[in-house]
C-alpha positions, 0 to 999 in steps of 0.5 A: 746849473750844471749844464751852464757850466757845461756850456761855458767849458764847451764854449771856452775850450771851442774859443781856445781851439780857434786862437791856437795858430796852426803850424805850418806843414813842411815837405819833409825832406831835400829838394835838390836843383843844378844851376850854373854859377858864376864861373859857369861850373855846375852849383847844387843848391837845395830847399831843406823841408819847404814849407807846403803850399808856398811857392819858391823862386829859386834865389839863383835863377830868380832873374831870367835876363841875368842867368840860366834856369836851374835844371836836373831836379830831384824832389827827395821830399815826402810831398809833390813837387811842381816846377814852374819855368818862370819865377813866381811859379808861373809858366809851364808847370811839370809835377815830380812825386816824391822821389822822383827825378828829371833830367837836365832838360826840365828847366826851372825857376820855381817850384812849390810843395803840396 
């Protein structure tokens, strides 16, 4: 008897480990771009603790035959950050590791966190 009930505790507490969704895991910190606004000055924008593993068209630059791509990022979160330079992160890809930085020659329109 007591190893039925055993058992079923084991079973139930297998059961209820599996129908707890998991939350989703966030680069903790800032991630900052420069783009060119619509008067042509210099726009910062930022990704506030992005989710990990999703990729992020930068909604500035999302079109490539209406603007310029974003440039000069700056990944001051706690996870690796790869650029892409087409949305969808798709085209040429650069890594920065946290903390690091690149000059306004590192085009961009896209980027996800591992």
């Amino acid at each position: 008897m007591r190893l039925r009930n055993a058992a079923i505790a084991a079973f139930g507490a297998l059961t209820l480990a599996l129908t707890i969704p998991a939350s989703a895991s966030a680069a903790m910190g800032d991630f900052f771009y420069l783009y060119s606004g619509l008067d042509g000055r210099p726009q910062v924008g930022v990704l506030e603790n992005p989710v990990s593993e999703e990729c992020f068209t930068l909604p500035e630059v999302a079109d490539p035959n209406a603007s310029s791509p974003a440039h000069t990022p700056r990944n001051l979160t706690d996870s690796t950050a790869v650029v892409f330079t087409e949305p969808d992160c798709t085209g040429a890809s650069y890594s920065l590791r946290p903390g690091g930085r690149a000059s306004e020659r590192l085009l961009l329109r896209s980027v996800v966190f591992s």
